[in-house]
N, C-alpha and C positions, 0 to 999 in steps of 0.2 A: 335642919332636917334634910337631909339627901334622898332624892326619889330615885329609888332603884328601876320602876317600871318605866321604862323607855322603848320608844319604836325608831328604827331609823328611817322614817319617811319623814319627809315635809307634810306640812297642809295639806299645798295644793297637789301633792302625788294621792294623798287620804282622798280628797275628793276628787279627784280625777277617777281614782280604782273606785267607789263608792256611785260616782254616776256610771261606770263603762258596768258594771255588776248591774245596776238598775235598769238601765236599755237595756241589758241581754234580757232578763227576765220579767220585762214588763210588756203588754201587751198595746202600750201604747207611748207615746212621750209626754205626757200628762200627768202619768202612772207614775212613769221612771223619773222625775224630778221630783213628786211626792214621795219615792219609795227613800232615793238617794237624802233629799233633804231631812225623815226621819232618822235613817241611816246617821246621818252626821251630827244629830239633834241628840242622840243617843250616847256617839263616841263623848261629845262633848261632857253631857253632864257626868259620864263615870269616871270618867276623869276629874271635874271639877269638886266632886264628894272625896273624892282623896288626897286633895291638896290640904293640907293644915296651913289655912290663911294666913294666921298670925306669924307663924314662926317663917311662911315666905317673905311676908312683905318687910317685915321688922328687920332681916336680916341685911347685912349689906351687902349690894351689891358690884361687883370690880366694874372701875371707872375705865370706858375703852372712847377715845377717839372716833368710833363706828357705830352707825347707830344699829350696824346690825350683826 
């Protein structure tokens, strides 16, 4: 199964924009790593509800030299 829903940021760009949003609009930095950390807590699991588990891991994956 092929996932059409893709972003082109990294991670760490996701939470960089996810904390710099959270300091603007927070009233404190207390605030703004709780705000950001649900924030991310959130992207995560909508994401992870639309993976179809089985058919990713079963599938094979191409062998590269890199491990990234």
């Amino acid at each position: 199964m092929e996932h059409t829903k893709q972003i082109g940021a990294t991670l760490g760009a996701l939470i960089a924009a996810a904390g710099e949003l959270a300091f603007e609009y927070s009233d404190n930095d207390q605030q703004a790593y709780r705000m950001a950390r649900i924030a991310l807590i959130e992207m995560v699991r909508k994401v992870s509800r639309s993976i179809d588990w089985e058919v990713d891991f079963d599938s094979e994956t191409p062998r590269s030299r890199y491990l990234n």
